[in-house]
C-alpha positions in Angstrom: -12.0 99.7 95.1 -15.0 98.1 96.4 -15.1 94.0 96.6 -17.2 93.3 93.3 -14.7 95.5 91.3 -12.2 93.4 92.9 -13.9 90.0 92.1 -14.3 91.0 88.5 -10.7 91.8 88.2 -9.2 88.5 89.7 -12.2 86.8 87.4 -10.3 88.1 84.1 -7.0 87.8 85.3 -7.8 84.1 86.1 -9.4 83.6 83.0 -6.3 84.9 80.7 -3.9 82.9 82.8 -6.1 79.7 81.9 -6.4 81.0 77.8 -2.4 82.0 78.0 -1.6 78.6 79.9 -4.1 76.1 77.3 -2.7 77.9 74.0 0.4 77.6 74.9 0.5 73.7 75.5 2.0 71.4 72.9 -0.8 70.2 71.3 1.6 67.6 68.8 -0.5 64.1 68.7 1.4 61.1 70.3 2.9 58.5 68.2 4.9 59.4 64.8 4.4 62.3 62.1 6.7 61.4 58.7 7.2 64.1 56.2 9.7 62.7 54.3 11.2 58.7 54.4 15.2 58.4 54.0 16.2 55.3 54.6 15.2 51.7 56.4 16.5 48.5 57.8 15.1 45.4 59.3 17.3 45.1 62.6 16.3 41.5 63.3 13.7 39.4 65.7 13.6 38.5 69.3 11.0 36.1 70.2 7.5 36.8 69.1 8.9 40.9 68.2 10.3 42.1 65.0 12.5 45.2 64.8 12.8 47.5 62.1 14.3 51.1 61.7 13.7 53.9 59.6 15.5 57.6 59.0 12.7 60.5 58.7 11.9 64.0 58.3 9.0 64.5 60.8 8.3 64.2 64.4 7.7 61.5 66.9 6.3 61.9 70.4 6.3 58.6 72.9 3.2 59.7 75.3 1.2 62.9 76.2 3.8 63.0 79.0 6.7 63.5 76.7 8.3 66.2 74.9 8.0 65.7 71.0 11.5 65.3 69.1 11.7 67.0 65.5 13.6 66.7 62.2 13.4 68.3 59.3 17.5 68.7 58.7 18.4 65.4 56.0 21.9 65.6 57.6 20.5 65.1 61.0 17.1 63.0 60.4 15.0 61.1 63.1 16.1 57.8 63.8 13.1 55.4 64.4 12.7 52.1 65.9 9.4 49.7 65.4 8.3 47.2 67.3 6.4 45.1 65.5 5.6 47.8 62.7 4.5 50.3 66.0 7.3 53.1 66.7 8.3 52.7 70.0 11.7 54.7 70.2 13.2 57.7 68.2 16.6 59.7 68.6 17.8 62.6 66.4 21.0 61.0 64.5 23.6 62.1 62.3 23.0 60.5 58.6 26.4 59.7 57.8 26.9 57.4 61.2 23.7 55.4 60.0 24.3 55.4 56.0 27.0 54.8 53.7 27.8 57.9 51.6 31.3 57.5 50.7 32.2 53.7 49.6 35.2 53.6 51.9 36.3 50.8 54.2 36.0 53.2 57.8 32.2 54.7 56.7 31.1 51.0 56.5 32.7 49.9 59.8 31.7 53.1 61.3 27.8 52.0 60.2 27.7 48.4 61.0 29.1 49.4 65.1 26.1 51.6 65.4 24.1 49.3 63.8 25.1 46.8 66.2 25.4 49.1 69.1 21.9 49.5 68.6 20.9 46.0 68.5 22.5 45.5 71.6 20.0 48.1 73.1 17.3 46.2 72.1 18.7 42.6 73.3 18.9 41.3 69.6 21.3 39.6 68.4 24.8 40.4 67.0 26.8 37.6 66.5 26.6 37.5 63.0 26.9 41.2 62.6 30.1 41.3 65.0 31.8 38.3 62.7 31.1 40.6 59.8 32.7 43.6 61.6 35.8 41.3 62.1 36.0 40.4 58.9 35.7 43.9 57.1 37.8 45.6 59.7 40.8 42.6 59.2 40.5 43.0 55.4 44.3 44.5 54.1 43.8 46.7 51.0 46.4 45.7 48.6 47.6 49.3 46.5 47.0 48.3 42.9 49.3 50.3 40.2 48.0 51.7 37.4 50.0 50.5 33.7 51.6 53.5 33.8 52.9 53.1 37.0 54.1 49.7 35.9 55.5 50.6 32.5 57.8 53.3 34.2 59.0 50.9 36.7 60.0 48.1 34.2 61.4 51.2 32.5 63.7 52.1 35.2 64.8 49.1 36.3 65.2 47.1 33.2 65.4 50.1 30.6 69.0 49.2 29.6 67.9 45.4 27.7 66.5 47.2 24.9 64.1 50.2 24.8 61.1 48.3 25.0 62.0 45.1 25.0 60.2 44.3 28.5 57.1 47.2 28.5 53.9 46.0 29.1 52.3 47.3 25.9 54.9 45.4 23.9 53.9 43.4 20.8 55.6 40.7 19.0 
């Protein structure tokens, strides 16, 4: 092979390793991309800043430095925090650590730690949040009985007075 052959074949190899490296970068723009809102909070103020978070379906990308992170599961959505109204932070999270599904006493305590773990994060305060904490986590569910429950009992234990003499349901 004489040298201008050989010129013209390192000219095309370097010219597809430049088309194969240039399509292949991530071309997703910086900042955030929301297909779909779920859910949002104000988290609370800190001098002249106000913080807010929101669950979404989309993408969010920090800088042209960083690598993009992407939701589009609603059991796994993008968590994202604004400063001032401008997204500054986002973290794939799962939905039932950050929402209430199930009205039970551990789902809510389970949402207000993170809720307050992630305050912390941001130097914001928690006092008031941790004070509610407290209070729903020393709360002691009474067990309610149904009337049938209770008409069996005074049943049972008093059943022998008169048939029913001492029933709930009576009437005089």
């Amino acid at each position: 092979m004489n040298r201008s052959s050989m010129l013209a074949v390192l000219g095309l190899a370097g010219a597809g390793a430049v088309y194969i490296f240039l399509s292949n970068r991530d071309t997703t723009p910086v900042g955030l991309t929301a297909r779909e809102f779920i859910g949002g909070e104000s988290l609370g103020k800190k001098d002249d800043k106000s913080y807010k978070i929101d669950l979404i379906l989309g993408t969010f990308r920090a800088s042209e430095s960083s690598l993009p992170i992407s939701s589009d599961d609603k059991e796994r959505p993008l968590l994202v925090v604004y400063e001032n109204g401008k997204p500054i932070d986002a973290r794939i999270v799962d939905i039932n650590n950050w929402m209430v599904k199930e009205a039970t006493e551990e789902a809510r305590i389970r949402v207000a730690e993170n809720y307050i773990a992630l305050k912390k994060e941001f130097g914001l305060d928690t006092e008031e949040d941790e004070a509610r904490l407290n209070e729903m986590q020393e709360v002691v569910v009474e067990p309610v009985l149904n009337n049938a429950q209770t008409q069996n009992a005074e049943f049972m234990m008093l059943g022998h007075v008169g048939l029913n003499a001492l029933q709930s349901n009576h009437s005089w």
